[in-house]
Every structure is written in C-alpha cells, then in structure tokens.
FIKOLZA-1660 file (N, C-alpha, C; in steps of 0.1 Angstrom, whole numbers, plus 5000, padded with zeros to 4 digits):
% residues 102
   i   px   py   pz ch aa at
   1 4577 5025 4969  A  X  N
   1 4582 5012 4975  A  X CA
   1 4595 5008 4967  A  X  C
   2 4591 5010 4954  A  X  N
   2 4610 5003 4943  A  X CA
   2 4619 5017 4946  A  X  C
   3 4615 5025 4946  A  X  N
   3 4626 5036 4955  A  X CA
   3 4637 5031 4964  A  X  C
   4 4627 5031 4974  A  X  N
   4 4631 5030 4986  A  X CA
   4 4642 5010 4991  A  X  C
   5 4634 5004 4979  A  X  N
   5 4645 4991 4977  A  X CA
   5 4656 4996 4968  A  X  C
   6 4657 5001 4959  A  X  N
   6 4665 5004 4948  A  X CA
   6 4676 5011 4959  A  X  C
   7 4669 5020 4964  A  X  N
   7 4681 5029 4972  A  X CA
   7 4687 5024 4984  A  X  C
   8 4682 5012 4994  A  X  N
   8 4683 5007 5001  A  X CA
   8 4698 4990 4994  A  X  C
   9 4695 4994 4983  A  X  N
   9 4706 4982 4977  A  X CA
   9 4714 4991 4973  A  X  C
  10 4712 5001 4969  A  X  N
  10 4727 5012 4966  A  X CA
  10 4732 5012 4977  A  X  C
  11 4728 5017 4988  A  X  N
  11 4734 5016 4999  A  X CA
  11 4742 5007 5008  A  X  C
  12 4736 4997 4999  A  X  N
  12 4746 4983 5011  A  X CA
  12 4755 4976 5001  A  X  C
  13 4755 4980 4986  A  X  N
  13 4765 4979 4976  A  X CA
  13 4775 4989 4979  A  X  C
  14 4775 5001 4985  A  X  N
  14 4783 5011 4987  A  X CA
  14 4793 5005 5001  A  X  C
  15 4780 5004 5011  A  X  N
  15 4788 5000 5022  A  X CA
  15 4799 4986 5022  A  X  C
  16 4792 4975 5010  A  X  N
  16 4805 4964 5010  A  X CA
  16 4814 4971 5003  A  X  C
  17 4814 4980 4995  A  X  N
  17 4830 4984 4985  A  X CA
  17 4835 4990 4995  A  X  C
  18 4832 4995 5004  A  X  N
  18 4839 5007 5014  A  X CA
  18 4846 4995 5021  A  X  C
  19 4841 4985 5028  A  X  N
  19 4845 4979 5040  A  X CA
  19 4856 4966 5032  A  X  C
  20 4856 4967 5018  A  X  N
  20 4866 4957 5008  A  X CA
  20 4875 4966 5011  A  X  C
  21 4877 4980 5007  A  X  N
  21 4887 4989 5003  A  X CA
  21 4896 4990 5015  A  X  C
  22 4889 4989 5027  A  X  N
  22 4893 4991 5035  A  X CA
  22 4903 4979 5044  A  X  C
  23 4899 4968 5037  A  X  N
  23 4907 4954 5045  A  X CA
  23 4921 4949 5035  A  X  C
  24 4922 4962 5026  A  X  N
  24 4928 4954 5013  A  X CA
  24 4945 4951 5019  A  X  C
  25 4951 4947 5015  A  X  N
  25 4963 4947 5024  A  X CA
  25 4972 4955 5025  A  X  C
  26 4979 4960 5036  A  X  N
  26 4983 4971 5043  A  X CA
  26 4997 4960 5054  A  X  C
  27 5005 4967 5057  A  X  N
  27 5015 4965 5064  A  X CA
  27 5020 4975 5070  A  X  C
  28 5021 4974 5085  A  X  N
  28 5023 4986 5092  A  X CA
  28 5039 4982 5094  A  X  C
  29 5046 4990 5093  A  X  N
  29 5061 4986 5093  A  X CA
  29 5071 4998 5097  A  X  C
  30 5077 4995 5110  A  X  N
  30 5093 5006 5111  A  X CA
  30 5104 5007 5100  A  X  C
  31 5107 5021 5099  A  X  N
  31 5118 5022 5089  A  X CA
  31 5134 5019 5100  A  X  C
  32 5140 5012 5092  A  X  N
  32 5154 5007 5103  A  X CA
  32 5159 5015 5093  A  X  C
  33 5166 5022 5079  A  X  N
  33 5173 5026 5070  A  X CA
  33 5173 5029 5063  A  X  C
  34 5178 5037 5058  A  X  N
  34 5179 5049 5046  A  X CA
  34 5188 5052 5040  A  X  C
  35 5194 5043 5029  A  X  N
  35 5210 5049 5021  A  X CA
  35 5205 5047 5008  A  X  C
  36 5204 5065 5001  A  X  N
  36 5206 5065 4991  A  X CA
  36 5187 5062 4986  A  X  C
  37 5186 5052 4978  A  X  N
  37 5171 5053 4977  A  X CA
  37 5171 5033 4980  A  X  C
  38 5176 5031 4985  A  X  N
  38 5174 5016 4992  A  X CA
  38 5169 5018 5007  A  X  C
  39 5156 5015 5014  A  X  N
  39 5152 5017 5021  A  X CA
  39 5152 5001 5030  A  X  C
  40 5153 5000 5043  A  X  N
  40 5148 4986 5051  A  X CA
  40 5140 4986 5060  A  X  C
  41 5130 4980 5062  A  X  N
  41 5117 4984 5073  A  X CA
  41 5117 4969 5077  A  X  C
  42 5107 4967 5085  A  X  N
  42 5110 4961 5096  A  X CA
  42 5088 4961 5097  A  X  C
  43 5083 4954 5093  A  X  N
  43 5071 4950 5093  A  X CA
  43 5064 4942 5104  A  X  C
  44 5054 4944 5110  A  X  N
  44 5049 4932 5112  A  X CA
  44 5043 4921 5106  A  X  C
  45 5037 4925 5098  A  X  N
  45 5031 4911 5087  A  X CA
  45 5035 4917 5074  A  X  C
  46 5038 4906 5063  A  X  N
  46 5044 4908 5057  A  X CA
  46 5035 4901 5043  A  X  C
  47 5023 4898 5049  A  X  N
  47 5015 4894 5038  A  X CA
  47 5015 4903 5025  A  X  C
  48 5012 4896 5016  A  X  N
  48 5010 4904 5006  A  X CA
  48 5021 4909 5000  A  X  C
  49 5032 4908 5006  A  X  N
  49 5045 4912 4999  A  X CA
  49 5057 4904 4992  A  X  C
  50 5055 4908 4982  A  X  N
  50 5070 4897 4977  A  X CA
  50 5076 4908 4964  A  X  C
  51 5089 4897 4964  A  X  N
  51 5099 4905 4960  A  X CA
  51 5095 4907 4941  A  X  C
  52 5099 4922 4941  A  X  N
  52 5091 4925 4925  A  X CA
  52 5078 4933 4930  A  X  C
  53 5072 4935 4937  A  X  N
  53 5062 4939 4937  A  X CA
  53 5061 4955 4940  A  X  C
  54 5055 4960 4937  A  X  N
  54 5055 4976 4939  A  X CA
  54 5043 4980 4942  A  X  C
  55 5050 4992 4956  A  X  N
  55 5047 4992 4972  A  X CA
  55 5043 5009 4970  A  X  C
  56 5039 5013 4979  A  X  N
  56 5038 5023 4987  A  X CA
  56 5036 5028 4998  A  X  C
  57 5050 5035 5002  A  X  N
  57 5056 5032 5017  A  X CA
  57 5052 5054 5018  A  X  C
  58 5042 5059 5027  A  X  N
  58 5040 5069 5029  A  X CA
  58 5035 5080 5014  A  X  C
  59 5045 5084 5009  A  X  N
  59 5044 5094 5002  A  X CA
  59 5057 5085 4985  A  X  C
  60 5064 5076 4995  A  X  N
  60 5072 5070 4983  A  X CA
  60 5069 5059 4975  A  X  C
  61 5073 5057 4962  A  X  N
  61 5068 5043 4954  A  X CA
  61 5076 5038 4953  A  X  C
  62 5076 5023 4959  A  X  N
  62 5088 5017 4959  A  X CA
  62 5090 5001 4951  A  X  C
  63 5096 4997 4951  A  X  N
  63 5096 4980 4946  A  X CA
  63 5104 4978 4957  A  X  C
  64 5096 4958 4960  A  X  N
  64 5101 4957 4970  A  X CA
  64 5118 4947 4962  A  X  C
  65 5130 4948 4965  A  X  N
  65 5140 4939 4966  A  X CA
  65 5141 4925 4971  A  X  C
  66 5137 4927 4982  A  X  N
  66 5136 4910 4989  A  X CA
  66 5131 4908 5002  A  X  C
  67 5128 4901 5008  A  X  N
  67 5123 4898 5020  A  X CA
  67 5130 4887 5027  A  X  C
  68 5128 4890 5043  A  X  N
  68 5138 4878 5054  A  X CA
  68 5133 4879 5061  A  X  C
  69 5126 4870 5063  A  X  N
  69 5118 4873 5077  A  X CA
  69 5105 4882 5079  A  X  C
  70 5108 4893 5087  A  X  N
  70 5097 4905 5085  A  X CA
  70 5107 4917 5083  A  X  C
  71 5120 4912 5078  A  X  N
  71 5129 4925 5071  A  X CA
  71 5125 4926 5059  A  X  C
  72 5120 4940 5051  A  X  N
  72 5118 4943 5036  A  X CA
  72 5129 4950 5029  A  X  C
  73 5137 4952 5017  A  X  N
  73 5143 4958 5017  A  X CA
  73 5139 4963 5005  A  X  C
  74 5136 4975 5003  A  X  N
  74 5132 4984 4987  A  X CA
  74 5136 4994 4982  A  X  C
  75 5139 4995 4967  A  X  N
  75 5142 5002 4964  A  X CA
  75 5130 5012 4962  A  X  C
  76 5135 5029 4965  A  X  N
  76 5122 5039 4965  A  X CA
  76 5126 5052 4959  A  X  C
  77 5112 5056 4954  A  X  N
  77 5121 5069 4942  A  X CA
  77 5116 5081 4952  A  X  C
  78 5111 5085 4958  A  X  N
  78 5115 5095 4972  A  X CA
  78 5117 5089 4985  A  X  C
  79 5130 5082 4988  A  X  N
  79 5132 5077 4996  A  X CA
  79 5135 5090 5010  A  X  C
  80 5140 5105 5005  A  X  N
  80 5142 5112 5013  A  X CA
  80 5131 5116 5019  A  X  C
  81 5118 5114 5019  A  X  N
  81 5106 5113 5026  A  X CA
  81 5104 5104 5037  A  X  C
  82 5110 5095 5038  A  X  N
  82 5113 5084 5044  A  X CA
  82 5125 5087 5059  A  X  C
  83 5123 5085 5071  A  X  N
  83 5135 5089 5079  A  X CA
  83 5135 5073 5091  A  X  C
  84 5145 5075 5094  A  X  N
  84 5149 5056 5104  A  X CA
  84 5145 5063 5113  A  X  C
  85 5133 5048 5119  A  X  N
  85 5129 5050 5131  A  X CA
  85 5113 5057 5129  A  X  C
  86 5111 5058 5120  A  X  N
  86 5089 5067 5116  A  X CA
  86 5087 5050 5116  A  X  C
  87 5075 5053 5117  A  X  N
  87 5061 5040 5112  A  X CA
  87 5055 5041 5100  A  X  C
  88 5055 5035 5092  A  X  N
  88 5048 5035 5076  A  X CA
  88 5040 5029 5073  A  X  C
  89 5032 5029 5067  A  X  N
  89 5020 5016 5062  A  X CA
  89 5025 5016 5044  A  X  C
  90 5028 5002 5048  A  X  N
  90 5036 5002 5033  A  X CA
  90 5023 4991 5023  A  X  C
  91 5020 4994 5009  A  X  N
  91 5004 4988 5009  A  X CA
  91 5006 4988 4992  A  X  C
  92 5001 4979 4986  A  X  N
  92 5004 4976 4970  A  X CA
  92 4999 4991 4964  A  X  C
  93 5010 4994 4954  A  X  N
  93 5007 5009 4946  A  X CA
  93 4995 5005 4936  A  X  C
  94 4985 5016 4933  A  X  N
  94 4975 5011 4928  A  X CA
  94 4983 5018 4913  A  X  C
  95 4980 5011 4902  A  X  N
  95 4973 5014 4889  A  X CA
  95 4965 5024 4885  A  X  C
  96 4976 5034 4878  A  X  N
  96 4958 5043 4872  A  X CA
  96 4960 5039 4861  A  X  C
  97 4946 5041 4852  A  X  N
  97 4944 5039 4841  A  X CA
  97 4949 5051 4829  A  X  C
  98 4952 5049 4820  A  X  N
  98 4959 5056 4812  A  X CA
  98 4948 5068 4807  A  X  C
  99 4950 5077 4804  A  X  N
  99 4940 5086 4795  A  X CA
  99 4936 5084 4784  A  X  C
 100 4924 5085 4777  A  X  N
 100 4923 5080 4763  A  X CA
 100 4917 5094 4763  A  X  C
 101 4925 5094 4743  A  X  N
 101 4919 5106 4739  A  X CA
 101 4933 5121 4740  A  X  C
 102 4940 5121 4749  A  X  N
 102 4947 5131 4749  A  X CA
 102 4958 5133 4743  A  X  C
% end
C-alpha cells in the first residue's frame, strides 16, 4: 500500500513539472529581417520579453535590442539560420550550470 502511494505521488509530481515546463513562456513570432546578425520578427505576444534579455529564436541565441509594439529587434550569433518570412518560437535561453571539477 506505501508503494503504490509513494509511486502514485511520483507520478503526479512528474506530471506538474512536465505541464510547468510546458506553459513556460514561448512567443510564436514571423521573421520580417535579416542584416548581418540583427534580426526583426514580428510576434504575437510579446510577453515575457524585454530589452536585455536573452532569447532563443530556433537554433539562434539572441539578445533582444528593443521592442515596439509586437516588433522585436535582436541581435543573434547564428542569425544565418534565421530566413524572412519562417515562423519561430522565440523563448528565454536557459542557463546551464557550469561544470565543477574539470
């Protein structure tokens, strides 16, 4: 019987971290431009974004420059991954932790 609760609470501790991970904030956004590694997209919501903060827009890491509206404009270190006119989910870049020991 403490089995079957023990494992029954792992399980619904698993399933809230899945369903957090998954509402975390995300921006689905059109790319309008590409010069150089200055990118401009065109978002729908823009929560969660402000200027200084560092993004990840497909495969690129970007910081965002500024915002107007639901225009973003960022600087990105593989911006050539990036082409005007794709759809992106541009979403806060996570933090890894450094290595200890190496």
């Amino acid at each position: 019987m403490k089995k079957t609760m023990v494992a029954l609470l792992l399980a619904s501790a698993f399933t809230f971290a899945a369903a957090g991970a998954s509402f975390a904030a995300k921006s689905e956004c059109t790319v309008d431009g590409v010069d150089g590694n200055k990118v401009t997209v065109t978002c729908e919501k823009c929560e969660g974004l402000q200027a200084g903060a560092k993004v990840k827009a497909a495969k690129a890491e970007c910081t965002v420059d500024g915002i107007d509206g639901n225009k973003v404009t960022m600087t990105c270190d593989k911006s050539g991954t990036l082409k005007a006119g794709e759809t992106v989910k541009v979403r806060p870049a996570q933090k890894r932790a450094a290595a200890e020991g190496c």
